[in-house]
N, C-alpha and C positions, 0 to 999 in steps of 0.2 A: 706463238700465243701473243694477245695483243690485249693485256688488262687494260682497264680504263678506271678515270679515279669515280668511282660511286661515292654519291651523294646522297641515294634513295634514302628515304625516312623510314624504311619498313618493309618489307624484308631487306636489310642492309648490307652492306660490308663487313665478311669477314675475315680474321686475319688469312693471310695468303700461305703463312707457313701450317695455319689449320688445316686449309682446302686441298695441300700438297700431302699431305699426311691420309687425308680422309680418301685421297685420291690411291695412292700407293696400297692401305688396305681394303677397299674398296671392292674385291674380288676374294681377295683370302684374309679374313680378323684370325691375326695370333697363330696361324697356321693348321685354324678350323677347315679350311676347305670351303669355303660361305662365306659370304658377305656378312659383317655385321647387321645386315638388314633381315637377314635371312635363319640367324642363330633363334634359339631358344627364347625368350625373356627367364625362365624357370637355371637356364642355362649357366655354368659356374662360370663361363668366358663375361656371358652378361651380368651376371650379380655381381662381380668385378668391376664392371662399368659401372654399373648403380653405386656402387659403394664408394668406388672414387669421386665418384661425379662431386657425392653428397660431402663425404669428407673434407674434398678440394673448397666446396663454395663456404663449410665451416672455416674451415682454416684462413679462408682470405678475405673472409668477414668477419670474422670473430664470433659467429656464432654459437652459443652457448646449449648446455644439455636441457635448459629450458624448453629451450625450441625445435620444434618438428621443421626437417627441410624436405619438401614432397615436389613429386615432378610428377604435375598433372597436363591434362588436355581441354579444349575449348579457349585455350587464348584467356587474357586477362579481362575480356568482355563476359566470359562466362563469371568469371571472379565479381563481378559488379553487380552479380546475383549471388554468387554462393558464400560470399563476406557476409553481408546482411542475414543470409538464411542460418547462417553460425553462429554468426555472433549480434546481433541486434535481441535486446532482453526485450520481453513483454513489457508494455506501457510506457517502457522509455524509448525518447527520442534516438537517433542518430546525428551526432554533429559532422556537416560538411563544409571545406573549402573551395567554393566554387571557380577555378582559374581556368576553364577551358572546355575544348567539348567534351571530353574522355571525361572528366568527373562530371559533368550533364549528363554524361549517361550513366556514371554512377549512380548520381544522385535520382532520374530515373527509373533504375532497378529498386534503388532504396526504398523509395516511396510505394513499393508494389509489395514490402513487406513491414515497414515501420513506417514511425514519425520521422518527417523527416527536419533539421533544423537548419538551414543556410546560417554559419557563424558569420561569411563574409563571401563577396564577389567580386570579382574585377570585371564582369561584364558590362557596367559603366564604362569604361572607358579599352571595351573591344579586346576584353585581357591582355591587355599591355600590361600589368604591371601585378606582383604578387602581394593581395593584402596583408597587411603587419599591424592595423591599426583598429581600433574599435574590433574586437574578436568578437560577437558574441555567441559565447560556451554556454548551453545547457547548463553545464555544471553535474549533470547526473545523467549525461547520456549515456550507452552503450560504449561508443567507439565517436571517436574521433575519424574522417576521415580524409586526407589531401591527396593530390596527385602532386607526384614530385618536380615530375618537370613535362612539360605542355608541348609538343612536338611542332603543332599546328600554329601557336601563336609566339614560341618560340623564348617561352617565360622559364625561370627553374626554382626551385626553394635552394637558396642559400645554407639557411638555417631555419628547424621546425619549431612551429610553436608548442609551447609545453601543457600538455594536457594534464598533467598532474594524475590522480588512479584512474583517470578515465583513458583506456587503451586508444593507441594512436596507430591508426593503419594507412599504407600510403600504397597507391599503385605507383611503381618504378620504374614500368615497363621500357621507358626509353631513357633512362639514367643509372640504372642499376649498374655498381661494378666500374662507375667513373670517378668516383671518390671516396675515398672511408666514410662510413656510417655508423653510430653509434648502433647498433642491432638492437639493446636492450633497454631503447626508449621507443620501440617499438610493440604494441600489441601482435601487428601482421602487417608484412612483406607481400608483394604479389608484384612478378612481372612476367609477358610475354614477353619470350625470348627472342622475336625476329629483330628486334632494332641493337642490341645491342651484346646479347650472350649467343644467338646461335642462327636456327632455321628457324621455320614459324612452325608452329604446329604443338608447341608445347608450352608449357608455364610452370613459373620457379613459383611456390608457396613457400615462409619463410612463418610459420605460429607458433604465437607461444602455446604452449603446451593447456593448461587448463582453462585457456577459452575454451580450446575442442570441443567441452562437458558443453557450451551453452545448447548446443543443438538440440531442436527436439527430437524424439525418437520416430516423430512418424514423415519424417523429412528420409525423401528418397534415400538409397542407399548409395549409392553413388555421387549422391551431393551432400554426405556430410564427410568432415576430411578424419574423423574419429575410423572412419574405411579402410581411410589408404595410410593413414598414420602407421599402423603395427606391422601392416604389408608392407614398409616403404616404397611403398606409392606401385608396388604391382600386385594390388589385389584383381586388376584383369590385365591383358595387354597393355604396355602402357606406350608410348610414342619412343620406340626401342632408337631409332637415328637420330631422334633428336638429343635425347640422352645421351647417345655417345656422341653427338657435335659440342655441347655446351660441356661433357670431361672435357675436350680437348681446347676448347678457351680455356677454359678454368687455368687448365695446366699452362697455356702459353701466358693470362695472366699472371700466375704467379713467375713466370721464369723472365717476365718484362720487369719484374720488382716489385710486385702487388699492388695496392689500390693507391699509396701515394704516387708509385711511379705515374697510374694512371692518370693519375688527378694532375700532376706535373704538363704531364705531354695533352691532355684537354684543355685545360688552360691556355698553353702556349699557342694551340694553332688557333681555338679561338680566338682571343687576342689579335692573334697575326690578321684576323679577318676583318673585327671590328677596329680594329686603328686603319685597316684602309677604306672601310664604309665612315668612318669619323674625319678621316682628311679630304673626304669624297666632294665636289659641289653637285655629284648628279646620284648617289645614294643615301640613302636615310634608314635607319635603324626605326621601329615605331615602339620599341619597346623599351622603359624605363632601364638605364644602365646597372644598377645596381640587381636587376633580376634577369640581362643577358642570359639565354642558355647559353651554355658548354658545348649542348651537344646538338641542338637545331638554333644555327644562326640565319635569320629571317630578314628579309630587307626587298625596301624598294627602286626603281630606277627609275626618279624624277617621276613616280606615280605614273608613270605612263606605260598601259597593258600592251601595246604592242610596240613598243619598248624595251619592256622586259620578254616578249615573246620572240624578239630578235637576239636578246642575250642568250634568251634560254637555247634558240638553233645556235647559235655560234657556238657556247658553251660546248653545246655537244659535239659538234665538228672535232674538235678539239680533244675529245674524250674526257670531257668534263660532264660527270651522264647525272641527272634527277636532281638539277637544282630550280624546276618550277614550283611554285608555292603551294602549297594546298588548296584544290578547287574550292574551299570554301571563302580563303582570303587572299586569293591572287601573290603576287610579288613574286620573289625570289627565297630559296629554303635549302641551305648547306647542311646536310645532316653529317658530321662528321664526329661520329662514335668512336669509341675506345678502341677499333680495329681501320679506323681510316689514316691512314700515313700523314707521315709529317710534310713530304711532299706533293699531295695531295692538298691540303691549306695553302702551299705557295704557290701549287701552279695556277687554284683561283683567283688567288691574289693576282697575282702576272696578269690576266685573262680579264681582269676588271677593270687593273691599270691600263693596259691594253683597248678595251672596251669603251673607256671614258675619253681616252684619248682622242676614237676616230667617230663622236656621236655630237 
C-alpha cells in the first residue's frame, strides 16, 4: 500500500487508523454476519451506533440537553435552505456575514424565503480578510448568520461576533471539530461532514431546541428538523455508513485528547506552512494574517498560473495529491484538516523549499 499525503479540500483525509478499522469490519459489524452497510437502521447493532455517534459529538463539544444533535442528508447546501425555512420569523430580516462563496449561497437560499440583511462583506477586497468592523446588525433579525471558516479563500473566524438574543448560526462545514467552541452562544450548528468529520453524504445539525417550534406547519415534512428531532434523526433511512464513519472519528478524536489537542496539532502544521510562505521571495499569502485558516492554507507562486501548474505536477509526483487552488481563484490550496498528519505539513514544506530552490 502506497498512501499519499492528501490535501483535497473535500472529500478529504481521514484518519488512517479510522479506515483500518472500517476496513477490518467492513464484511462482518460486531459479529452480525453483514456489513454495517447492510444492517438494519431499526437494528439494535445500529441504534448503538446512532447513539454513540450522538453521545461522542456531545461529550467532545460540550454540548448541552438544550440542544438537538441530528445526522441528516443533502450536505450543508441543503442546510442553506432548511436554516431559513426554520428558523427565519415572518417580517423580520436575516442578518448575514458575507466572507466567501458558501455564505453567497447562503445568503442566496435566504433571500428565496426572507429579508435578507448583509451586516458586512469582505468581497471588496476578494475575501481576503474577515470583517470585525462597522457590523451592521438588524438588531431584531431572526438569526444571525456566518460561515466559520472559508475553504476556497482560505479566511477562518477567530472569534464570533456577539449577537446578543438574536440566535447566531454558523455553517462549520470545514472547521468543525478543530478547536473548542463555545456551543451555547450558538442558536445552530451545521456542518457537512466530508472535509473534516467523515465521508460526504451526510450532515451534523447541532439546534437549539425551541427554534424547532419556528417552523411552519405547512413546511414539508421532511424539511422541518421538529421530524427527525424525536426520531433521532431515523424518522426514514438515514445515511447508515456515514453515521458509523463520523462514531469512529468522534472516538479517534477523543482518544487524540479532544478539541484542545486538536487545536494544538492545527495550529502547528499551519504555522509550519506559513512561516515557509513568509520567509518565501517567490510565495505570497493573499490573505490578511490575522484571519489565516487552520485548516485551508492558500497561496500563490510569484502569481504565475503556469507556475503554480508546474508545482502542482511535481507536488504530485511526489505524493503530495490536491494542492491546486479552487477553479474559482487559481493559486495553490493545502487543506490539511484535523485528520491530515503532522508529516504531511513537513513533507510540503521540504517540496516548496525544494521547489523554490530550482525555479
Amino acid at each position: 500500500m502506497n498512501r499519499v499525503y492528501n490535501f483535497n479540500a473535500g472529500p478529504a483525509v481521514l484518519p488512517l487508523e479510522v479506515l483500518e478499522k472500517a476496513q477490518r469490519e467492513l464484511l462482518d459489524f460486531a459479529g452480525t454476519g453483514m456489513s454495517v452497510m447492510e444492517i438494519s437502521h431499526r437494528s439494535k447493532e445500529f441504534t448503538k451506533i446512532n447513539d454513540e455517534a450522538q453521545d461522542r459529538l456531545r461529550a467532545i463539544m460540550g454540548i448541552s440537553a438544550d440542544y438537538e444533535v441530528l445526522f441528516l442528508q443533502g450536505g450543508a447546501s441543503l442546510q442553506f435552505a432548511m436554516i431559513p425555512m426554520n428558523l427565519a420569523v415572518k417580517e423580520l430580516p436575516v442578518d448575514i456575514i458575507v466572507t466567501g462563496a458558501w455564505s453567497k449561497k447562503a445568503l442566496k437560499e435566504i433571500k428565496k424565503v426572507s429579508i435578507a440583511n448583509i451586516v458586512a462583506s469582505s468581497e471588496d477586497k476578494n475575501f481576503s480578510y474577515i470583517p470585525k468592523d462597522n457590523l451592521k446588525f438588524s438588531g431584531d433579525a431572526s438569526y444571525v448568520h456566518v460561515t466559520s471558516n472559508n475553504t476556497i479563500f482560505g479566511t477562518q473566524f477567530k472569534s464570533f461576533p456577539s449577537t446578543g438574543s438574536v440566535p447566531l448560526v454558523a455553517d462549520m462545514s470545514s472547521d468543525i471539530l478543530c478547536c473548542p467552541v463555545d456551543v451555547n452562544r450558538f442558536g445552530a450548528i451545521y456542518a457537512g461532514a466530508q472535509k473534516n468529520i467523515g465521508p460526504s453524504g451526510l450532515v451534523v445539525v447541532i439546534l437549539r431546541k425551541d427554534l424547532m417550534e419556528r417552523a411552519p406547519e405547512s413546511l414539508p415534512t421532511m424539511l422541518q428538523y421538529r421530524t427527525h428531532a424525536p426520531e433521532k434523526s431515523l424518522y426514514n433511512t438515514p445515511p447508515t455508513f456515514g453515521i458509523y464513519m463520523v462514531n469512529l472519528v468522534f472516538e479517534w478524536v477523543q482518544k487524540q485528547g479532544g478539541l484542545e489537542s486538536m487545536a494544538k496539532n492545527n495550529q502547528k502544521k499551519a504555522q509550519m506552512i506559513y512561516d515557509a510562505i513568509d520567509s518565501s521571495s517567490v510565495y505570497t499569502s493573499p490573505v490578511a494574517k490575522e484571519d489565516r485558516s487552520n485548516m485551508n492554507v492558500v497561496f500563490r507562486v510569484n502569481n504565475d498560473e503556469a507556475l503554480e501548474k508546474n508545482f502542482v505536477e511535481r507536488a504530485t509526483q511526489k505524493g503530495l495529491i490536491g494542492l491546486k487552488g479552487h477553479r474559482s481563484v487559481g493559486g495553490i490550496r493545502a487543506s490539511i484538516y484535523n485528520a491530515h498528519p503532522m508529516e504531511g505539513a513537513q513533507a510540503l514544506v521540504s517540496f516548496m523549499k525544494e521547489f523554490e530552490s530550482q525555479i
